[in-house]
C-alpha positions in Angstrom: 221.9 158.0 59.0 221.4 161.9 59.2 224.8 162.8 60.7 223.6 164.4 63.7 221.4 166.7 60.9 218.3 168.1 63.1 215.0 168.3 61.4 212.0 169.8 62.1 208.9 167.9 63.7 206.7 169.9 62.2 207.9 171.3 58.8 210.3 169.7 56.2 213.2 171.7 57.4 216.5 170.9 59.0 218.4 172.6 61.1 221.2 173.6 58.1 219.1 175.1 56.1 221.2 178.3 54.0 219.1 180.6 55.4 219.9 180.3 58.8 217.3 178.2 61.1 217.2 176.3 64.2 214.9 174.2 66.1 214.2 173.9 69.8 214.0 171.9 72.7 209.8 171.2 71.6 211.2 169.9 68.5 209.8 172.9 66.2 212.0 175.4 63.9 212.4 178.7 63.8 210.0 179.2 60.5 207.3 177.1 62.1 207.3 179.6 65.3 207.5 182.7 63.7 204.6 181.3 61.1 202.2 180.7 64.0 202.4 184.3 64.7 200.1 184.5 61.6 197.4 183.4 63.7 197.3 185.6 66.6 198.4 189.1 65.0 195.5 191.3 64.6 196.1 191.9 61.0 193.5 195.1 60.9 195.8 197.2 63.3 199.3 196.1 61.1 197.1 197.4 58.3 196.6 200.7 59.9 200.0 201.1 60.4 200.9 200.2 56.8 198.4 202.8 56.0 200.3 205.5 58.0 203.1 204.7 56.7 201.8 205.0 52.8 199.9 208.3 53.7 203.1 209.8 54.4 204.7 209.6 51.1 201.6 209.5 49.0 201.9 212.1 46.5 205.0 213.9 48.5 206.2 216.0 45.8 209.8 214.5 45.1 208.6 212.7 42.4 205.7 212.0 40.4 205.6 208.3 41.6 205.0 207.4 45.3 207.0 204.4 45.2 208.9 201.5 43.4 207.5 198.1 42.8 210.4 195.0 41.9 208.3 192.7 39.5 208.7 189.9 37.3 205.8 187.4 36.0 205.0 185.7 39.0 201.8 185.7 40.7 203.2 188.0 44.1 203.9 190.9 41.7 200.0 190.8 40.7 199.3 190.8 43.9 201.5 193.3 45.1 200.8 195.9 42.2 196.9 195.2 43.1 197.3 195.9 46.3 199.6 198.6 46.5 197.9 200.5 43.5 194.1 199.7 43.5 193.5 198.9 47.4 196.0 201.6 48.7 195.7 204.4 46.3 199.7 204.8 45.5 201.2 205.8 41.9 203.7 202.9 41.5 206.8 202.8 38.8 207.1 199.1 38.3 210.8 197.9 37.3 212.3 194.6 36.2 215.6 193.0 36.2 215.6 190.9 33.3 216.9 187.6 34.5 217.5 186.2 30.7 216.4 183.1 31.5 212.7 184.0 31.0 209.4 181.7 29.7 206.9 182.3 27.2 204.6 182.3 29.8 206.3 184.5 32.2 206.6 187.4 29.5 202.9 186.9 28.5 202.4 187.7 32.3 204.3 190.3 33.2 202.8 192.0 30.2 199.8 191.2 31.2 200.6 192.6 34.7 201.3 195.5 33.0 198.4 195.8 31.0 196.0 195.6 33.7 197.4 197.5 36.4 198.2 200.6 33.7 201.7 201.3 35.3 204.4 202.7 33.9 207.5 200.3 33.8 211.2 200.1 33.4 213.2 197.4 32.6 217.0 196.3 33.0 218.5 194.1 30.5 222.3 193.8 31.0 224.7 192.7 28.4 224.3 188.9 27.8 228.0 188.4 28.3 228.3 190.2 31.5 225.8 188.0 32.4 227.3 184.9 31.4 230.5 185.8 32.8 228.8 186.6 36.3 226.7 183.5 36.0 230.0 181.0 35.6 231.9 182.8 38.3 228.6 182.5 40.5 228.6 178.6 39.0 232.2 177.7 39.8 232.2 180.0 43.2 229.0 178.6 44.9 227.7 176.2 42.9 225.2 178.6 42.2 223.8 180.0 38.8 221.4 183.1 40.1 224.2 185.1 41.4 223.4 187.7 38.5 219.9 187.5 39.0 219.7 188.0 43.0 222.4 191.2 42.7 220.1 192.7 39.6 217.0 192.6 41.0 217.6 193.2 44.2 220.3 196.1 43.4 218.2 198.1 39.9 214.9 199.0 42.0 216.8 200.5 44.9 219.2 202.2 42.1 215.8 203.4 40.1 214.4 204.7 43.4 217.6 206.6 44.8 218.5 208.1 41.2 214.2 209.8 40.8 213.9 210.5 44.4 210.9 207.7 44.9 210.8 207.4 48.9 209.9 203.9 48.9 210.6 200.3 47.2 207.7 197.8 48.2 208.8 194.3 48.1 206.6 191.4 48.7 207.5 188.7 51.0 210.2 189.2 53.2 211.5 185.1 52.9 214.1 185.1 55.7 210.8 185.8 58.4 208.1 183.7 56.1 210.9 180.7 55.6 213.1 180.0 58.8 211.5 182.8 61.6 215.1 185.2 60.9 212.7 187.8 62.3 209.2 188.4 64.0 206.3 190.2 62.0 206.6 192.5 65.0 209.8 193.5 63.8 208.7 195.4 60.9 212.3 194.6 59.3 213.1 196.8 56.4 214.8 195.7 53.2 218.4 196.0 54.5 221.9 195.8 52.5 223.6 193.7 54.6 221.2 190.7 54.4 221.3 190.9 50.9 224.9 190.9 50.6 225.5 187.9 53.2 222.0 185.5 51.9 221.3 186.1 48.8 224.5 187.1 47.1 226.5 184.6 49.4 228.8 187.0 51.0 229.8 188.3 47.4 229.5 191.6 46.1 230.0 193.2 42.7 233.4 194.6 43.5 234.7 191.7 45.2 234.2 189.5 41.8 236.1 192.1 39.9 239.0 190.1 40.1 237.6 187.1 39.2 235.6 187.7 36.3 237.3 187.6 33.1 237.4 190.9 30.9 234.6 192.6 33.8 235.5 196.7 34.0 233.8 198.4 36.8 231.7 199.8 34.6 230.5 196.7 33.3 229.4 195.5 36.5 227.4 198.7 37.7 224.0 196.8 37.4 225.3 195.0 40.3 226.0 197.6 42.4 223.9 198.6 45.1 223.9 202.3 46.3 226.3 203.4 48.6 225.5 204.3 52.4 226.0 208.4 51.8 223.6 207.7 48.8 221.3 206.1 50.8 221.7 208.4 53.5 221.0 211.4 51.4 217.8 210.2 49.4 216.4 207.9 52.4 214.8 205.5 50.5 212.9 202.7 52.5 212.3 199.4 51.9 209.3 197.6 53.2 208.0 194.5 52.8 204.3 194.3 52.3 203.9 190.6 53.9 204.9 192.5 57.0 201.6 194.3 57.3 199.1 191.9 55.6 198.5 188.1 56.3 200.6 186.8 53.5 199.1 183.4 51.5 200.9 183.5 48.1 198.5 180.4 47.4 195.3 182.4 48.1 197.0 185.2 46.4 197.5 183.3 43.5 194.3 182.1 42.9 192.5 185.7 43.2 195.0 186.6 40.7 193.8 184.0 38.8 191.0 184.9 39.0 190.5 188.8 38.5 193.5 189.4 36.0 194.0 185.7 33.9 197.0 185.0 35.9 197.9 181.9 33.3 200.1 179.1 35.8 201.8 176.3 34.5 203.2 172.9 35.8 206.6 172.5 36.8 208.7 169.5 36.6 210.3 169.8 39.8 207.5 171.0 42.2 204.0 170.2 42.4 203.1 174.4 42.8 202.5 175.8 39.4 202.4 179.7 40.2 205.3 181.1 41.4 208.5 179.8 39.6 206.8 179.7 36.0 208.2 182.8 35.0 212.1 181.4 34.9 213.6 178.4 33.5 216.0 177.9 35.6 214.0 179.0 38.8 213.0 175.6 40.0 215.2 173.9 37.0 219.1 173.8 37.0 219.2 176.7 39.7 216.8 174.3 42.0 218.2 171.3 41.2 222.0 172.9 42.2 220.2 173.8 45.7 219.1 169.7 45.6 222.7 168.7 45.9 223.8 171.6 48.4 221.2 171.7 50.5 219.4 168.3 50.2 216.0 169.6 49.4 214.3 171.6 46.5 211.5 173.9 45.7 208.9 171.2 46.5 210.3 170.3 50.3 209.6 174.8 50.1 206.3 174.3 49.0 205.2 171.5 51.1 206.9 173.0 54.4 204.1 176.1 53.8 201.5 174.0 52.7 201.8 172.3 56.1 202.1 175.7 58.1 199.1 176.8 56.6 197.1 173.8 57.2 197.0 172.4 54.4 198.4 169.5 53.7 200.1 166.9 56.4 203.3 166.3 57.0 203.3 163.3 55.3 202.0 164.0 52.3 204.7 167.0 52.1 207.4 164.2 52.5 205.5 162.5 49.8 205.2 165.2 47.0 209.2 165.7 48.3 210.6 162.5 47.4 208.6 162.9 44.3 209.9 166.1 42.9 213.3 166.7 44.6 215.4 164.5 43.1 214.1 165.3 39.6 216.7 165.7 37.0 215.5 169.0 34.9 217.2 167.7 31.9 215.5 170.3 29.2 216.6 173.2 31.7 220.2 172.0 31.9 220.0 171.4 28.2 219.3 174.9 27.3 221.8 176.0 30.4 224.3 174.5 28.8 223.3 176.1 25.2 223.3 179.4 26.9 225.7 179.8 28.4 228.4 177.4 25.8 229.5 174.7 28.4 229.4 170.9 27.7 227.8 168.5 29.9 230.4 166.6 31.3 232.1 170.3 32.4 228.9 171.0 33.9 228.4 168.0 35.8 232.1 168.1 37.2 231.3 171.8 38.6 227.9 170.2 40.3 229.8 167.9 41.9 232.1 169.8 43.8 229.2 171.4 45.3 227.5 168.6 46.7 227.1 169.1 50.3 228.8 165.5 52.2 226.3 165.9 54.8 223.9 164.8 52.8 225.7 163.0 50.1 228.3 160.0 50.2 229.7 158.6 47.1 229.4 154.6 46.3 232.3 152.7 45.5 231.1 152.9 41.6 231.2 156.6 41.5 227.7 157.2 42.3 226.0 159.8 44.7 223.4 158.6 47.2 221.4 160.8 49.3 222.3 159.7 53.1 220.5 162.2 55.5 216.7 163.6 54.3 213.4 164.3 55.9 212.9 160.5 55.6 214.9 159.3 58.3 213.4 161.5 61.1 212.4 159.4 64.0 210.5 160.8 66.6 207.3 160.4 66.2 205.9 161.4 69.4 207.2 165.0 68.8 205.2 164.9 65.4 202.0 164.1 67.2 202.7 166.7 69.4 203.4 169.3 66.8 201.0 168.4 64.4 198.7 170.9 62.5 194.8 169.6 61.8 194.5 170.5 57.9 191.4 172.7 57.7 192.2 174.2 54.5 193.4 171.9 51.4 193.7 173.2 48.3 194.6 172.1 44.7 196.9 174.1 42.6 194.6 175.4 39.3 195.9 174.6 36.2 194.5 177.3 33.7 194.4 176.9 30.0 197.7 178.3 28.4 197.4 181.1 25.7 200.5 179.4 23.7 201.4 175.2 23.8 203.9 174.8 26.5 205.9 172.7 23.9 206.4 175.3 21.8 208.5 177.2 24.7 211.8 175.5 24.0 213.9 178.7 24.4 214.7 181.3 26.7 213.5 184.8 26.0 215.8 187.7 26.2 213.6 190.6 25.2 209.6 191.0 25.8 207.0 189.6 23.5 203.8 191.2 23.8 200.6 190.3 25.6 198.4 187.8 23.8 194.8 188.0 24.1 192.0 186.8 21.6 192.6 189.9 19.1 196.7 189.4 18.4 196.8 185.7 19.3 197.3 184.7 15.7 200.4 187.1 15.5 202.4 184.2 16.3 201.0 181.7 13.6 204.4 181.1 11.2 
């Protein structure tokens, strides 16, 4: 049934995850091993060196900001500002790619973010045709719609930094260690060009798509464009990844964000976690659902596989809330998907289906696509035993109160709406 397709005893993962994984001879992946470090690193010490490493460019003189912070409404930028800022002492700038495809609740956040923390902030809005133009190529190329949005965000705060001489960018989570083990916490990776270029823009830069976006100048697709190597060279910007240095629990995280700043979450209809994606429509909607028929799992089979690493939740019941959410069909996010970007359905669907991965899917003789190979047909059970984790730690996701009725959030928002608290909540009435 699974095509040879290795999975995980431990985790949710198989073996051809896009990220690069692979599992061993004691039946465990990559991500599971490299997670169990968590456990055994004295965390005070990686501290200390994180501390060195900030008191070296705090208030250094280039610039009158210490370093640059990516952000977007999402619980991890609270958490990084907090820390970075309040805990560590450092001026930040805060920047933003805007993705274009943002919530109600995801503005209110980041303004909120912005409120709180008293940082100054720059934000990156691109032309909504270059964006649409680089979204369909990224659609019909790779069956992927966040092209655009991986190139901007991860391109404008190392642009910001090299251009005002800011030494460092601090990026959260580094995912290719926290997801599939790429690298060891003891590697200290930095944020490196490469990687981005071959994971998260598929092999693809800006220039190479000249060619194939319609009516794109160079100048057009700048935003894209990440320093080159003599630029690089010359300002020595670093990147570093704060989940290198700290024992990182976005779900812990979360909650203290919650709870000290009015974090506001949200529920999701294709994952069970409702803090991290809330910010984007298409996040865990069309762009997850895309991933669904590429990779044979979604956001939820993510969120469960770290659940279960971090003890808190078993195996089974990740499998569970999988096969609940996975195979959702995020029909208002395609809907406004569509709108956006002015593509019918039945276009849309055609392009979907070319990207369906045949190791996972096999088409009936009535034109229908079944899923063949998941998490569900994994058979040893002895090698789950052996690997199991005791849950010592469950936790339910908080659902807080939301400033604004989620069904008034039909629509993506281009440009920032402010901050509503009790004193301009009724700005919106009419």
């Amino acid at each position: 049934m699974t095509d040879d397709i290795k999975y995980c005893s431990r985790c949710l993962y198989s073996e051809d995850h896009p990220l690069g994984l692979f599992i061993g001879e004691d039946g465990l992946c990559s991500g599971c091993h490299v997670h169990e470090e968590k456990y055994t690193i004295d965390w005070d010490e990686k501290e200390a060196q994180f501390k060195k490493i900030l008191d070296r460019y705090k208030n250094s003189g280039n610039s009158f900001f210490d370093c640059v912070i990516p952000v977007t409404g999402n619980s991890d930028s609270y958490f990084v500002v907090d820390t970075i800022k309040n805990k560590y002492g450092m001026n930040p700038l805060l920047v933003t790619y805007n993705t274009q495809f943002n919530t109600r609740v995801g503005i209110r956040n980041l303004a909120r973010l912005l409120a709180e923390t008293d940082c100054d902030h720059l934000t990156q809005t691109v032309s909504p045709s270059i964006a649409k133009k680089a979204t369909l190529i990224g659609l019909e190329k790779f069956g992927d719609i966040y092209w655009h949005v991986n190139a901007g965000s991860q391109t404008f705060p190392v642009q910001v930094a090299t251009k005002f001489k800011i030494p460092l960018v601090i990026w959260g989570v580094n995912a290719w260690l926290d997801q599939v083990g790429m690298f060891s916490h003891h590697d200290n990776v930095e944020m490196a060009k490469k990687v981005r270029k071959e994971h998260s823009l598929r092999g693809w830069d800006a220039q190479e798509l000249l060619s194939d976006i319609d009516g794109l100048s160079t100048q057009d697709i700048q935003p894209f464009v990440y320093p080159s190597d003599s630029q690089l060279e010359k300002s020595r910007v670093r990147g570093l990844y704060l989940g290198n240095f700290i024992k990182w629990d976005a779900q812990k995280q979360s909650e203290d964000m919650i709870k000290k700043f009015g974090y506001e979450s949200s529920s999701e209809i294709r994952t069970f976690n409702s803090y991290e994606t809330i910010y984007c429509w298409n996040k865990s909607g069309v762009h997850d659902y895309l991933k669904y028929l590429k990779c044979g799992y979604g956001k939820a089979t993510d969120h469960a596989t770290r659940d279960i690493r971090l003890k808190r939740m078993t195996r089974e019941e990740g499998i569970e809330l999988a096969n609940q959410y996975d195979q959702v069909l995020p029909e208002e996010s395609i809907d406004l998907f569509l709108d956006w970007i002015g593509m019918s359905s039945k276009q849309f669907f055609e392009i979907m289906n070319t990207h369906r991965n045949p190791k996972y899917w096999r088409k009936t003789k009535n034109g229908k696509f079944v899923l063949k190979s998941s998490i569900n047909y994994f058979a040893d059970e002895s090698l789950v035993e052996k690997n199991r984790l005791e849950v010592n730690d469950p936790r339910s996701y908080i659902q807080t109160n939301l400033l604004e009725d989620k069904e008034s959030q039909e629509e993506y928002i281009l440009m920032g709406r402010t901050y509503l608290d009790e004193e301009n909540f009724k700005a919106i009435e009419g």
